[in-house]
C-alpha positions as CSV (number, residue, x, y, z in Angstrom):
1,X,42.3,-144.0,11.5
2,X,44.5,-142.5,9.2
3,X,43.2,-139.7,6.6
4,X,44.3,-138.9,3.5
5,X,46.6,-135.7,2.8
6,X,45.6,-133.5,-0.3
7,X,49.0,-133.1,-2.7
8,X,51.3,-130.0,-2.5
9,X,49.8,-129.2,-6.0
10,X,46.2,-129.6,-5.1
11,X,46.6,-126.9,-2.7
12,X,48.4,-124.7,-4.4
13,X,46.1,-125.1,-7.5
14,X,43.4,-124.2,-5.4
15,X,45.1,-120.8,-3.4
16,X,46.1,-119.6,-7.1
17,X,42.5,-120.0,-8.5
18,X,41.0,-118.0,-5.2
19,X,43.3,-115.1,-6.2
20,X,40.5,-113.7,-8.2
21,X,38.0,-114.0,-5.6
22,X,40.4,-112.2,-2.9
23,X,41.0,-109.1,-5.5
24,X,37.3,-108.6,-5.6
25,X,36.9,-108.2,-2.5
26,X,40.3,-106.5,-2.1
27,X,38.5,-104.2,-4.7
28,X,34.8,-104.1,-3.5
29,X,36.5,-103.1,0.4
30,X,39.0,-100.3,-0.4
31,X,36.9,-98.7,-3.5
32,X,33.3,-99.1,-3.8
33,X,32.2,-96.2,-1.1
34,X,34.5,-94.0,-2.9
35,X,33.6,-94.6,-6.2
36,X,29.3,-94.5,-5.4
37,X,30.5,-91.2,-3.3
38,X,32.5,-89.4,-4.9
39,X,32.4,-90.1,-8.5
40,X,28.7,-91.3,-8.9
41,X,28.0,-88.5,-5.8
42,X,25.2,-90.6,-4.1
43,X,25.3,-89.0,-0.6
44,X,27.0,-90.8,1.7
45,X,23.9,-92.1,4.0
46,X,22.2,-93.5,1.3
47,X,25.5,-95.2,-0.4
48,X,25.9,-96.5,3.1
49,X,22.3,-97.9,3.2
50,X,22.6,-99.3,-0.5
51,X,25.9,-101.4,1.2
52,X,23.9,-102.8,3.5
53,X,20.8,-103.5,1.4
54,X,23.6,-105.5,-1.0
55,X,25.1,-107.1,2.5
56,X,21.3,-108.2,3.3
57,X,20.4,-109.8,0.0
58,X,23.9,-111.2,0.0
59,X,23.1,-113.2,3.0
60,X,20.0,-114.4,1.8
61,X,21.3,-115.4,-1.8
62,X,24.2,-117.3,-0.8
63,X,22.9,-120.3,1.2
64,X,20.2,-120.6,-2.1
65,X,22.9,-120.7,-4.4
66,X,25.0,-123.1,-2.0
67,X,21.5,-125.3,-2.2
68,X,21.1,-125.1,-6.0
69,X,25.1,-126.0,-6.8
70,X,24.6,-128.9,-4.6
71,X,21.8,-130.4,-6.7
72,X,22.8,-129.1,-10.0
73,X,23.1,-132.1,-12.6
74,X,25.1,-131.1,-15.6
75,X,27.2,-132.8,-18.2
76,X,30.3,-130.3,-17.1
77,X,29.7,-130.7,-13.2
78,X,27.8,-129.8,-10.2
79,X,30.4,-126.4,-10.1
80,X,31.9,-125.4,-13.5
81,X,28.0,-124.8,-15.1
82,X,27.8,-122.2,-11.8
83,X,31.7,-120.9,-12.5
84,X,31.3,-119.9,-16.1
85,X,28.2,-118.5,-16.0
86,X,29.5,-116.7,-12.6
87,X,32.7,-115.5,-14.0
88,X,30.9,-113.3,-17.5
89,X,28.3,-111.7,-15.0
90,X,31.0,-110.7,-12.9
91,X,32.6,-109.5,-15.5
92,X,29.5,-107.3,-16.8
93,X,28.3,-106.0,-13.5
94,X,31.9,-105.2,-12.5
95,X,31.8,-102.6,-15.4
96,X,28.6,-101.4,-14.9
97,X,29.2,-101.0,-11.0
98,X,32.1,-98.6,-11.4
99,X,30.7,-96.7,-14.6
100,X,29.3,-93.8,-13.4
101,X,25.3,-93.3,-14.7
102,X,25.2,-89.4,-14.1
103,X,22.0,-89.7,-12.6
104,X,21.1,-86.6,-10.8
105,X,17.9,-87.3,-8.5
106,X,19.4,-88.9,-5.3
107,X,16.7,-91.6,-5.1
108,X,17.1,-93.1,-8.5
109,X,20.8,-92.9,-7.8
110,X,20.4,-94.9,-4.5
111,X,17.9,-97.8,-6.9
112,X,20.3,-97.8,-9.4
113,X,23.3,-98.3,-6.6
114,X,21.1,-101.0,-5.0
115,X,20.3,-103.2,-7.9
116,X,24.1,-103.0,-9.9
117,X,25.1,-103.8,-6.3
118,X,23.0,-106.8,-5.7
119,X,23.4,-108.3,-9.2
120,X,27.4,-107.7,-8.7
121,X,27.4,-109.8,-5.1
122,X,24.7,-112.8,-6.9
123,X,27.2,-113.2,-9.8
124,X,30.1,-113.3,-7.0
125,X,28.3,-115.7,-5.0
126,X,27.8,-117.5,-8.0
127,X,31.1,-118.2,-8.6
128,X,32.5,-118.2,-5.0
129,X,29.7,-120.2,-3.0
130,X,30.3,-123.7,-5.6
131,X,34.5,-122.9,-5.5
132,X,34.3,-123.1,-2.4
């Protein structure tokens, strides 16, 4: 049985559009510790711990956000209602994540790490889990 090939354009279209996706995690990799470290100056245990609280709920969020897309019924799509309304909290939470909220005590700083961080990676899942 033969299958169908996807067009040179279709493939390309699609490796341009995931260029945004790859520069946030380009970004979240090389300069989220460093940021919550040294310019918010959570200690580095905690900002650890607040990575892998976000890694956690990450992996919880996704496969419900894969199982709402699927179902979604919407005059745009099953994926562009998800994309659009992914794309302006990314936008948001990407601000707040790397504006720094001078917050002394260590514990609220670690809260404050932990929910920016977990509403940044839902509003990237958002977007990512229907795109892909």
């Amino acid at each position: 049985m033969k299958t169908a090939k996807l067009p040179l354009g279709t493939k390309v279209g699609f490796g341009v559009c995931d260029i945004g996706g790859n520069l946030f995690v380009t970004i979240m990799g090389f300069y989220v510790l460093n940021f919550i470290t040294d310019v918010a100056l959570l200690g580095a245990a905690l900002a650890g711990t607040a990575m892998l609280v976000g890694k956690i709920w990450d992996a919880v969020i996704d496969p419900a956000i894969g199982f709402l897309s699927d179902r979604t019924k919407h005059r745009m799509g099953r994926r562009r209602p998800w994309l659009l309304g992914g794309a302006i909290a990314v936008f948001f939470f990407m601000i707040l994540m790397y504006t720094n909220p001078h917050i002394g005590n260590q514990g609220l700083l670690f809260v404050w790490v932990v929910a920016v961080y977990c509403l940044l990676v839902t509003a990237y899942s958002v977007i990512n889990i229907p795109y892909g």
